[in-house]
N, C-alpha and C positions, 0 to 999 in steps of 0.2 A: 593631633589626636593620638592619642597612645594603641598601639594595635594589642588585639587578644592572642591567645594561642591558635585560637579556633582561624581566626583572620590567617592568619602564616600556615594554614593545613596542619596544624596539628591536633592532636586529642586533647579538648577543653574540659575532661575531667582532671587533670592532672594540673588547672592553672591556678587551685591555691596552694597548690602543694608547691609546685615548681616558681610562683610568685613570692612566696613565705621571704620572709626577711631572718637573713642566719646571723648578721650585725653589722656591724661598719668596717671598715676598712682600713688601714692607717691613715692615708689621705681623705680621709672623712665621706666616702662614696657607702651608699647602704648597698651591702649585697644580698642577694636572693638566691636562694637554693638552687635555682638555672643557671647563674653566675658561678655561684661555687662549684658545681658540675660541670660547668664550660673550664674551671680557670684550672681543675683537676684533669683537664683531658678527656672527662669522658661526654657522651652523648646524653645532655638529658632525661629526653624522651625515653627512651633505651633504661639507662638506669631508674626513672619512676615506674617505670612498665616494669622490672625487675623486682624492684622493694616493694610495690601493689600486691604481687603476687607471693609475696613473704607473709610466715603468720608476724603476727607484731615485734617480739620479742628477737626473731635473728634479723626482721627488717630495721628495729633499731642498732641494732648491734652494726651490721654493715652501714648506716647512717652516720654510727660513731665512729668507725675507722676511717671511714673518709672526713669525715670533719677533722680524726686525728692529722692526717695529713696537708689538712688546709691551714696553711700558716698566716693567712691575710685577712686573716680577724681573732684579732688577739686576744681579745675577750670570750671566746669562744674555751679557750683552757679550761676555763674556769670551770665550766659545766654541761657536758656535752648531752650527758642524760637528761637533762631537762629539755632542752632544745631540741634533742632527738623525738622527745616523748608526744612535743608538741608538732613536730613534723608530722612524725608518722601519720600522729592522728587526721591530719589533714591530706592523708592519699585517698584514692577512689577505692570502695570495697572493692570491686567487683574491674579491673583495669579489662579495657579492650583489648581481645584475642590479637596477635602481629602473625604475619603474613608473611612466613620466609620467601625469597625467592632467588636459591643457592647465598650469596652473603650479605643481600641487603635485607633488611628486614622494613615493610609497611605498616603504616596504621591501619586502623579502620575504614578512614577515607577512600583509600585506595582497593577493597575491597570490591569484590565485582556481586551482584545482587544476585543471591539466590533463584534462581531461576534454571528450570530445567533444559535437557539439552534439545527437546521439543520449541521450544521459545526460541532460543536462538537460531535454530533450525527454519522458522515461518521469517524470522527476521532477513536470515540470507538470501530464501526465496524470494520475498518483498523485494530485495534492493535486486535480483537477477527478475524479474517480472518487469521493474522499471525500466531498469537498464536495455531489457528488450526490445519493451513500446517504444523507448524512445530510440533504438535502433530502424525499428519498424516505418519511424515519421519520416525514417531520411533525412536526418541531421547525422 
């Protein structure tokens, strides 16, 4: 059974864009704009989170120079503007906020839930309340 993006912890807005088929290959394998990204070195996820947040016009343009340098689909030469035109349109409007944390960066997934620092606060209590009682029991 073929896994989603969302299966592997990633952000499943991004899985027709990063699924999209960019052509074939010379050994006849179809590649997918996650392939072409992988086989360019760079990180997917990272780079559609990047082009999302582009207005249309410089995210095709960045689209096109990396296809310029993908050489493992040849038929790609031919016409990148079209292919770009048809990428792009399949990014998320609106990509999920990422989460620095000094050089890695998170998705949304990994986001900690809004909640105030009240909450967290009865949280810690609860678990020092338990931990007491069952101090208390003589165990």
């Amino acid at each position: 059974m073929a896994r989603s993006l969302s299966d592997l912890g990633q952000d499943p807005a991004f899985e027709l864009f990063l699924g999209a088929l960019v052509g074939t290959d010379v050994p006849g394998a179809n590649v997918s704009v996650m392939s072409m990204l992988s086989r360019l070195g760079l990180d997917p996820w990272d780079e559609a989170t990047d082009l999302a947040r582009m207005p249309k016009a410089p995210a095709q343009q960045r689209l096109n120079s990396l296809m310029e340098q993908f050489s493992d689909v040849p038929s790609l030469a031919a016409g990148y503007g079209e292919v770009t035109g048809r990428l792009v349109a399949l990014l998320p409007v609106k990509p999920a906020p990422r989460i620095t944390l000094g050089t890695q960066s998170y998705g949304p997934r990994l986001a900690l839930p809004q909640m105030g620092l009240g909450a967290y606060s009865l949280g810690a209590l609860a678990v020092l309340l338990v931990y007491i009682g069952y101090l208390a029991s003589g165990n």
